[in-house]
N, C-alpha and C positions, 0 to 999 in steps of 0.2 A: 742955403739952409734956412727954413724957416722961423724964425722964433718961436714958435710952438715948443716946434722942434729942440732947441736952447735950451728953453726954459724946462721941458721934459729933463732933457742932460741932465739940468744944473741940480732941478730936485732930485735927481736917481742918486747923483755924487755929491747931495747937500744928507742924505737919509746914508749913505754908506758911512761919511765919515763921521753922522752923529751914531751910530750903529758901533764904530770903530770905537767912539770917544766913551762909550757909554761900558762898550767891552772891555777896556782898561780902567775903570772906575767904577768900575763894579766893588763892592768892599767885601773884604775876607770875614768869614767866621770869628777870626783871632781881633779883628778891629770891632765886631758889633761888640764880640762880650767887652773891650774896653767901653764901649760907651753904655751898656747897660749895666757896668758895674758902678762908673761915674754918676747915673743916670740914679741909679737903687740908691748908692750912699749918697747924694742930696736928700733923698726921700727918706730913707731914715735917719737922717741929721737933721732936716726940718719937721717931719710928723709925730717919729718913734720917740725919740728922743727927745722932747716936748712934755710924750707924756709921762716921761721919769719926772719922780718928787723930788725937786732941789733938797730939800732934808734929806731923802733917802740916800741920793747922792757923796751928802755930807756924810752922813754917820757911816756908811760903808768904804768911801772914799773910794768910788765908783763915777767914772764919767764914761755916760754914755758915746758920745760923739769921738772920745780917743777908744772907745772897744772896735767901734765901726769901722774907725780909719786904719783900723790894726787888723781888720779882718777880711783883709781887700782880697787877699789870695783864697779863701774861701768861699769868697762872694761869686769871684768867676766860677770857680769850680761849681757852685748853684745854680748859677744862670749857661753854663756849657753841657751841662748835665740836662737840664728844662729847654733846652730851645733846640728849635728845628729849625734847618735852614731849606729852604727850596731855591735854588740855586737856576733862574732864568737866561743865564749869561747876561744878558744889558742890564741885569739887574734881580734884586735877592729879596725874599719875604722870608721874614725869620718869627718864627713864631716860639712865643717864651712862655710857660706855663708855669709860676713864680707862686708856689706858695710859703708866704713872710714866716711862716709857725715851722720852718725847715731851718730859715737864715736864726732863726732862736738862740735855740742851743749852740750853734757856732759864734754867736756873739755872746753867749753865756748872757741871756737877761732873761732865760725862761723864768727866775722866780721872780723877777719885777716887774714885767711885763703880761697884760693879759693877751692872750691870743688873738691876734689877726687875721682876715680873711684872702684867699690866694688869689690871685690873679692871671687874666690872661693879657698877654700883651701880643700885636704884631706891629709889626716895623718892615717899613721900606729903605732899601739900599740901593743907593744908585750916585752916582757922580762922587763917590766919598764921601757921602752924608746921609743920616738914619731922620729918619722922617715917622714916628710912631702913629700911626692912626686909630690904631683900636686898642682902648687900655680897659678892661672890664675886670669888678669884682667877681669873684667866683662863688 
């Protein structure tokens, strides 16, 4: 046999079983929304929540960062409701259509907060890991 020949083989069954690896590690719908829920609550723990007025805070006895953390189960529900998955088998582009002035009212900060602009996000899935490439204001 000649090495060509081999070397043919080995990429045909070097491309199947990355094919294979890619096919099982593909992530589920239920794992992206965990990581865009993760992913949101940084982002409004570091931006949103910034722009609350420590007084305001006080005199209402009002913390933004524990409303967030307590609104995790409605967070998914926002982001499973906004996002599309297209589902390529080796791998998933999920596209999330997030606008912040929604997650509001469910965090109860519409009267201290002024209004935010929405966002699109997409993200790649592949190998068990989201990879977000394109994050634009709306």
């Amino acid at each position: 046999m000649k090495a060509s020949n081999i070397m043919a083989y080995v990429g045909v069954l070097g491309l199947a079983a990355l094919g294979v690896a890619m096919t099982k590690t593909n992530p589920s719908q239920v794992e992206y929304e965990e990581y865009a829920v993760q992913r949101l609550t940084e982002y409004l723990n570091t931006s949103v929540c910034k722009k609350t007025p420590k007084f305001l805070e006080n005199v209402i006895q009002f913390n933004c960062r524990q409303v967030v953390d307590s609104a995790q189960p409605q967070l998914r529900e926002i982001i499973a409701d906004s996002t599309v998955r297209q589902d390529f088998i080796i791998f998933s582009i999920y596209r999330t259509d997030l606008n912040v002035n929604s997650l509001i009212p469910a965090l109860r900060l519409d009267s201290i907060l002024p209004s935010t602009p929405g966002y699109q996000f997409e993200t790649l899935g592949a190998f068990n890991q989201f990879y977000t490439y394109k994050a634009e204001q709306q």
